[in-house]
N, CA, C and O atoms as CSV, one atom per row, in Angstrom:
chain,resi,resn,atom,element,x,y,z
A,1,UNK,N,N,-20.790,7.281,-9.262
A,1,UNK,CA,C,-20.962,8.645,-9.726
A,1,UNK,C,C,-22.314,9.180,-9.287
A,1,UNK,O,O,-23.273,8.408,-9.248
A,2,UNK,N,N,-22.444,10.447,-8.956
A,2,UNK,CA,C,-23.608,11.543,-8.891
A,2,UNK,C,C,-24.412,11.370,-10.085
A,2,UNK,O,O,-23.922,11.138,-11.190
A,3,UNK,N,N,-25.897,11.508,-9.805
A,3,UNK,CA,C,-26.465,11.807,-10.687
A,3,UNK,C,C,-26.825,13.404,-10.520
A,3,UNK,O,O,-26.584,13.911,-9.424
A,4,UNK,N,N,-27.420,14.261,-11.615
A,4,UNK,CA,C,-28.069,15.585,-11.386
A,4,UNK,C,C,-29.489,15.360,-12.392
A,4,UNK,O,O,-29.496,14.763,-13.469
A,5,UNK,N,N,-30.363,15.844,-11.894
A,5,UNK,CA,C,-31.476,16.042,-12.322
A,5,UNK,C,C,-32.081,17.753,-13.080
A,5,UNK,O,O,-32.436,18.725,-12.414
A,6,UNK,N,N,-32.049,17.692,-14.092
A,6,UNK,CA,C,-32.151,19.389,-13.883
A,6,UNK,C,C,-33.866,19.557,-14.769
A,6,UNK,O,O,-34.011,18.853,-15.768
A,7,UNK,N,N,-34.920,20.380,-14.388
A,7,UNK,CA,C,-36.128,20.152,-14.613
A,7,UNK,C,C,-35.984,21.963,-15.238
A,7,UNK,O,O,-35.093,22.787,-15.032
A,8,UNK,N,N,-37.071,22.052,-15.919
A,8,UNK,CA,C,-38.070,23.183,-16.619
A,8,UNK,C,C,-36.948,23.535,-17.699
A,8,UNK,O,O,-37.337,24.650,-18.048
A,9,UNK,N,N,-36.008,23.324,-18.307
A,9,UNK,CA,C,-35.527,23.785,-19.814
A,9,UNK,C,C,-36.421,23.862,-20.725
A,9,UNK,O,O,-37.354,23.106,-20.999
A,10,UNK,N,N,-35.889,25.343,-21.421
A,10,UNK,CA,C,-36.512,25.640,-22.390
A,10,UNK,C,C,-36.694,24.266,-23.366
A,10,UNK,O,O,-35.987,23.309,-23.050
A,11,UNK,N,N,-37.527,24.119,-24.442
A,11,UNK,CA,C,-37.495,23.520,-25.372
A,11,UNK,C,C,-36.268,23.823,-26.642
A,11,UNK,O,O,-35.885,22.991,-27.465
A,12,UNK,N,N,-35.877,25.024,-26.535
A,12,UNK,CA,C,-35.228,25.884,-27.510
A,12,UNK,C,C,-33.837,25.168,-27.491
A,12,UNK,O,O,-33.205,24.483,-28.294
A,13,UNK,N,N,-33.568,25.794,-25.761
A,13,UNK,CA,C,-32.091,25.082,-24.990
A,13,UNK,C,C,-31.617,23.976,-25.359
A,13,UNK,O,O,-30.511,23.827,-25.879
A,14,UNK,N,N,-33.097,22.386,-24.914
A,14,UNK,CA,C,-32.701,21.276,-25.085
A,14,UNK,C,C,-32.675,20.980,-27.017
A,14,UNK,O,O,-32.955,19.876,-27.483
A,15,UNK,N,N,-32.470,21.627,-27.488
A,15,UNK,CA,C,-32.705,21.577,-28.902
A,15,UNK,C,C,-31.257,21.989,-29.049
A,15,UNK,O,O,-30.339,21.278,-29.456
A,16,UNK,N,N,-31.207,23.020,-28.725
A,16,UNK,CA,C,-29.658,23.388,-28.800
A,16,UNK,C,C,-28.253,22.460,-28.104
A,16,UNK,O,O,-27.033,22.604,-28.193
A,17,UNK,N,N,-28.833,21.815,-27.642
A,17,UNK,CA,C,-28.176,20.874,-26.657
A,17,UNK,C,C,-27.787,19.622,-27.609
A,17,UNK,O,O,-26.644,19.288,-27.920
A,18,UNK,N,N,-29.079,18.969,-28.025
A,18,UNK,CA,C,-29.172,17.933,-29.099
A,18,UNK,C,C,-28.482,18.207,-30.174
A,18,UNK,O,O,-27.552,17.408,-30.289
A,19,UNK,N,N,-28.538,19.236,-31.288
A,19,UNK,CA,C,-27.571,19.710,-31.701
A,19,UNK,C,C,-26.200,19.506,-31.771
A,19,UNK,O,O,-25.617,19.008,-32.735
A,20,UNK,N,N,-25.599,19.964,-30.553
A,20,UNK,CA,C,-24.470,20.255,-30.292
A,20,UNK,C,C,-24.018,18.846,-29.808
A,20,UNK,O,O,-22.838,18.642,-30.092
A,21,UNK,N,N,-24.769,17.575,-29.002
A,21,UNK,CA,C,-23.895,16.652,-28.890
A,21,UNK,C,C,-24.001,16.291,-30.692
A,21,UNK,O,O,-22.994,15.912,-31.291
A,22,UNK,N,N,-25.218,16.456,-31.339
A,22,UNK,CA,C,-24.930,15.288,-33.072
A,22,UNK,C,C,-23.526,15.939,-33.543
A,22,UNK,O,O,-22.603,15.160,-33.781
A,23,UNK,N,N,-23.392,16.844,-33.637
A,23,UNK,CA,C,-22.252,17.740,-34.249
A,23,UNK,C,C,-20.572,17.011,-33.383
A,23,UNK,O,O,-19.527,16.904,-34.026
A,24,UNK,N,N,-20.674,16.673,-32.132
A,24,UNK,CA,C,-19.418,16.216,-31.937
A,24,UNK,C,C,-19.752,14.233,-31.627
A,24,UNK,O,O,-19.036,13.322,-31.212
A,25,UNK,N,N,-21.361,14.324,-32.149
A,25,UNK,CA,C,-21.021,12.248,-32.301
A,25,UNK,C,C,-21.017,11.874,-30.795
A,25,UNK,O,O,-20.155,11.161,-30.281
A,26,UNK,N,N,-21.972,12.376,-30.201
A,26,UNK,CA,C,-22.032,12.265,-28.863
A,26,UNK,C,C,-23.715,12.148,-28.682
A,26,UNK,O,O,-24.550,12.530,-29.502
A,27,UNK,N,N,-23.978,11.484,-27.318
A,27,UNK,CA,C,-25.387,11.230,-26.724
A,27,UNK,C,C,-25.464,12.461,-26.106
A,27,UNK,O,O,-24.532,13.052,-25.562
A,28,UNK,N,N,-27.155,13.001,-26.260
A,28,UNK,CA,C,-27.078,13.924,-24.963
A,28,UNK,C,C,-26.731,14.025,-23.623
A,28,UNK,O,O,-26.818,15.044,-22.939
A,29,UNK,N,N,-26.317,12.887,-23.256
A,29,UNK,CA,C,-26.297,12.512,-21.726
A,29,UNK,C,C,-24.595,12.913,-21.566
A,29,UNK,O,O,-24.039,13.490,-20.631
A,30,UNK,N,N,-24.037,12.396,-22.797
A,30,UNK,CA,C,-22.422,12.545,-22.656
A,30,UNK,C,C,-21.944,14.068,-23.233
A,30,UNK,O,O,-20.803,14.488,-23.036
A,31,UNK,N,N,-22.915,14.792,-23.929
A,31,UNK,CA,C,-22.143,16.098,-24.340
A,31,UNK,C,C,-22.343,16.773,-22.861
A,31,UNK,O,O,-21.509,17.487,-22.304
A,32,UNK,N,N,-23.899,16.316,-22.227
A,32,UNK,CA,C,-23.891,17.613,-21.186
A,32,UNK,C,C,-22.835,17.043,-19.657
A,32,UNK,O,O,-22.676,17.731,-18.648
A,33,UNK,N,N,-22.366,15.936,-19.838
A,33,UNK,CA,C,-21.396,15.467,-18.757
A,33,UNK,C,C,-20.446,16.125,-19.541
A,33,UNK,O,O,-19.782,16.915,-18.870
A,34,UNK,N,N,-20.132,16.079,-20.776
A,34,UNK,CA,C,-18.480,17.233,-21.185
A,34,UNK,C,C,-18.475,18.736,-20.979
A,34,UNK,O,O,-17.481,19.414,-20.722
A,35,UNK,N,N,-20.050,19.274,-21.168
A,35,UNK,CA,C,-20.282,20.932,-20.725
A,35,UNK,C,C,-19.684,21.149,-19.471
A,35,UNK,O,O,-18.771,21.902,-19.132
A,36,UNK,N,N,-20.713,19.950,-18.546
A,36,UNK,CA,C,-20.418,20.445,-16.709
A,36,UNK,C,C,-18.851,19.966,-16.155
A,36,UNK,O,O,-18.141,20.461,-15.279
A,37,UNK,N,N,-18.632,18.766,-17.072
A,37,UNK,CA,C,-16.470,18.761,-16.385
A,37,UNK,C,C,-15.885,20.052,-17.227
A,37,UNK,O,O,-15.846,21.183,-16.743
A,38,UNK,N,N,-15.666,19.892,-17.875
A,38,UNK,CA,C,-15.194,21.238,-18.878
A,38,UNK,C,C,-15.830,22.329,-17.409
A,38,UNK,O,O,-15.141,22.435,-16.394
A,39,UNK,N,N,-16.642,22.756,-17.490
A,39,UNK,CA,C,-17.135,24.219,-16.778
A,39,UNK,C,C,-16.429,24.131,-15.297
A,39,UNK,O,O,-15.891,25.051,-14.682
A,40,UNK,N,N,-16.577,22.851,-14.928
A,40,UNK,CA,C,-15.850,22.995,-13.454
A,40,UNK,C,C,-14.477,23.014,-13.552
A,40,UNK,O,O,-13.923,23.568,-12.602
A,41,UNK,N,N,-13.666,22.517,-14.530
A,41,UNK,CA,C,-12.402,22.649,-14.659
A,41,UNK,C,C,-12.018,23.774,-14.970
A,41,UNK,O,O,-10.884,24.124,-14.641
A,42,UNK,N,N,-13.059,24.830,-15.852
A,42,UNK,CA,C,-12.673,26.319,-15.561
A,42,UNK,C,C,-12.270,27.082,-14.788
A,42,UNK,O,O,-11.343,27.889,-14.715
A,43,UNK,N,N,-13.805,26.443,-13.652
A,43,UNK,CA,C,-13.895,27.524,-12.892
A,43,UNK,C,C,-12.331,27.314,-11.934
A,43,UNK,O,O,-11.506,28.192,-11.682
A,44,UNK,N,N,-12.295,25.831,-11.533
A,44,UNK,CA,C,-10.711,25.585,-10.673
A,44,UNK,C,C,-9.745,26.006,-11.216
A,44,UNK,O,O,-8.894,26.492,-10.471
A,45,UNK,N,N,-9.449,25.999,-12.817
A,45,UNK,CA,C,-8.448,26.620,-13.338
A,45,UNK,C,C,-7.814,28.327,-13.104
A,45,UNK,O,O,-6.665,28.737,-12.939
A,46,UNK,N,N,-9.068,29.000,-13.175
A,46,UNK,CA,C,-9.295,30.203,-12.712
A,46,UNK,C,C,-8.950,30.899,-11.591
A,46,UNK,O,O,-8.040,31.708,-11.415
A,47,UNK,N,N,-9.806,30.477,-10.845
A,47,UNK,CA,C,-9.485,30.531,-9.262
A,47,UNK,C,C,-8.132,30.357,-8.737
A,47,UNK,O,O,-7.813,30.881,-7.670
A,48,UNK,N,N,-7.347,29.679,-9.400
A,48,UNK,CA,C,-6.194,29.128,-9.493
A,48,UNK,C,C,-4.691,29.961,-9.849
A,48,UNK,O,O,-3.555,30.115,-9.402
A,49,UNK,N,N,-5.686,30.411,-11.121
A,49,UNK,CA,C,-4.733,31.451,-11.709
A,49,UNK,C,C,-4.587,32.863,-11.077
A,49,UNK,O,O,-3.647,33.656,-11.139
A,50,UNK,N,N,-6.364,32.988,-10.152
A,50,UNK,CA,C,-6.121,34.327,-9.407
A,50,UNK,C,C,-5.160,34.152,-8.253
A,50,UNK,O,O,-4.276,34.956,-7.956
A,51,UNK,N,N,-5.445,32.939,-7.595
A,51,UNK,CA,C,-4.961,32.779,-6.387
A,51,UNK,C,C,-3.102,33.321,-6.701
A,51,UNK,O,O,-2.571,34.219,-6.047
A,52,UNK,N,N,-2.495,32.652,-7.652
A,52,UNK,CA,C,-1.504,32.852,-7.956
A,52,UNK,C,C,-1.102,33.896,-8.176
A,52,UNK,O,O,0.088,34.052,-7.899
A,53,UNK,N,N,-1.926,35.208,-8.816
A,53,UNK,CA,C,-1.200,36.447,-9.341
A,53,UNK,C,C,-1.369,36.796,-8.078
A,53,UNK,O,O,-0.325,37.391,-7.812
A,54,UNK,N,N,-2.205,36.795,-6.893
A,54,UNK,CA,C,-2.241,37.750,-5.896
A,54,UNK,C,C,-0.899,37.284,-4.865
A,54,UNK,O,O,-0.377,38.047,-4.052
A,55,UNK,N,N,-0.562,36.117,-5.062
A,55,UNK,CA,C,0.622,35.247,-4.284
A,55,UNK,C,C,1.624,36.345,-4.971
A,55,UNK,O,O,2.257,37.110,-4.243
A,56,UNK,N,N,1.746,36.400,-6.399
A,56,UNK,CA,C,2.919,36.737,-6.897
A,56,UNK,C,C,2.741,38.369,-6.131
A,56,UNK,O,O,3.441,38.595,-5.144
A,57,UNK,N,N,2.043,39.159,-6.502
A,57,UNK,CA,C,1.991,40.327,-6.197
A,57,UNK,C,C,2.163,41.033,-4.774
A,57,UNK,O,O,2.450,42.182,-4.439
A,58,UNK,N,N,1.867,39.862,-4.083
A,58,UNK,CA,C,2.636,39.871,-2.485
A,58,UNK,C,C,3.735,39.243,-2.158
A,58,UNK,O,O,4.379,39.415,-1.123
A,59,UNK,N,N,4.043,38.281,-3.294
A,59,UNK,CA,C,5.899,37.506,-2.611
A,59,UNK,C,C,6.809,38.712,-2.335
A,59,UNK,O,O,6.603,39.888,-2.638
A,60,UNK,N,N,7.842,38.182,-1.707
A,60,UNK,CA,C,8.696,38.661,-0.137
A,60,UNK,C,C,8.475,39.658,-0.123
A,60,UNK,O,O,9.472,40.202,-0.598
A,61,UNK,N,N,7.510,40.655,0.213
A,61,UNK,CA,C,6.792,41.992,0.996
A,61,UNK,C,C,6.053,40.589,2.680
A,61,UNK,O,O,5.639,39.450,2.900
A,62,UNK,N,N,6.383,41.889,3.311
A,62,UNK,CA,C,6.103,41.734,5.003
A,62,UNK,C,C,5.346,42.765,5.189
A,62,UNK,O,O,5.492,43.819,4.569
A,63,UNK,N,N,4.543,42.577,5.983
A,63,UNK,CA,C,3.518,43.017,6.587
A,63,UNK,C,C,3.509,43.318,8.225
A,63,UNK,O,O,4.042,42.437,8.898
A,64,UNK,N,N,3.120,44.138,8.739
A,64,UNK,CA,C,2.982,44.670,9.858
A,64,UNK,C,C,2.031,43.801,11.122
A,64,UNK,O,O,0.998,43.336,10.640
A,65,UNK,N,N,2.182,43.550,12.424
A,65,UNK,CA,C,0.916,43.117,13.179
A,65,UNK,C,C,-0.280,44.445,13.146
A,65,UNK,O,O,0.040,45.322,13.948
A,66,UNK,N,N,-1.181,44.657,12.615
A,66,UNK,CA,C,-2.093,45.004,12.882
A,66,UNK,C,C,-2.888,44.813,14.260
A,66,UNK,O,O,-3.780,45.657,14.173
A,67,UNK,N,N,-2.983,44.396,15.036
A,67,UNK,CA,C,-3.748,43.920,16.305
A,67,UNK,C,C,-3.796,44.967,16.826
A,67,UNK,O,O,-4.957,45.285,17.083
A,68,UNK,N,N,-2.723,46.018,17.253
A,68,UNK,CA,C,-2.505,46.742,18.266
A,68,UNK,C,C,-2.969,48.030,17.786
A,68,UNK,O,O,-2.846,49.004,18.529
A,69,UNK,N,N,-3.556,48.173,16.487
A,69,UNK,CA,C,-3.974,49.350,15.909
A,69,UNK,C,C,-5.814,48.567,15.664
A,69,UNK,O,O,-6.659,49.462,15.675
A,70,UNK,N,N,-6.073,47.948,15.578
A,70,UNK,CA,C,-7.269,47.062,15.849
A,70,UNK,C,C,-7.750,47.627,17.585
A,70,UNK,O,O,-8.732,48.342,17.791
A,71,UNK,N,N,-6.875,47.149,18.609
A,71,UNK,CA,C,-7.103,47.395,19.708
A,71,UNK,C,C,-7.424,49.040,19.983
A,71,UNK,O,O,-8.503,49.457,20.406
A,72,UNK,N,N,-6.436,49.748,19.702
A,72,UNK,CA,C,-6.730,51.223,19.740
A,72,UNK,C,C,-7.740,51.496,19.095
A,72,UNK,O,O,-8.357,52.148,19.937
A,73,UNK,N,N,-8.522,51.471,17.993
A,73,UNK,CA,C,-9.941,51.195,17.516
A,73,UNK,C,C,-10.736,51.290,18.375
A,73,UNK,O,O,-11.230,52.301,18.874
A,74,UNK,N,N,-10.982,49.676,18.702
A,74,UNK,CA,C,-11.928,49.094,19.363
A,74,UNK,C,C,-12.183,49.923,20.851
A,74,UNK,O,O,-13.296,49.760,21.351
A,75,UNK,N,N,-11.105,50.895,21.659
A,75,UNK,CA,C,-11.173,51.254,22.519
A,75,UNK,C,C,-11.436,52.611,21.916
A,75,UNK,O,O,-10.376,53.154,22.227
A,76,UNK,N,N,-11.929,53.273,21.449
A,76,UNK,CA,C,-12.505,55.019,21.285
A,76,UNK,C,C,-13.600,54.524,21.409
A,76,UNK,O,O,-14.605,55.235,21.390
């Protein structure tokens, strides 16, 4: 596994941090490894879900070659 190093937190933050692992019975080391999987599984979840509505919102619609209206463009 990766390590991450992360430097200058507030005092406030890492307080809030400590906190929050005593409250779920966790080390600091293991609540903030559950923040950052949790957060990345968001963000893929997400991305995921957009990718999909824009799939849905274009299934079976066709589309035109554009090139040849690109070309006429490029030549004025």
């Amino acid at each position: 596994m990766r390590q991450v190093l992360v430097r200058n937190l507030h005092a406030k933050v890492v307080s809030k941090l400590k906190l929050r692992a005593r409250q779920h019975r966790r080390s600091l080391q293991e609540e903030l490894r559950e923040i950052l999987e949790h957060a990345a599984k968001q963000n893929t979840a997400a991305a995921r879900a957009s990718v999909d509505q824009v799939r849905k919102m274009f299934a079976g619609r066709t589309f035109h070659d554009s090139s040849e209206l690109i070309r006429r463009d490029r030549a004025r």
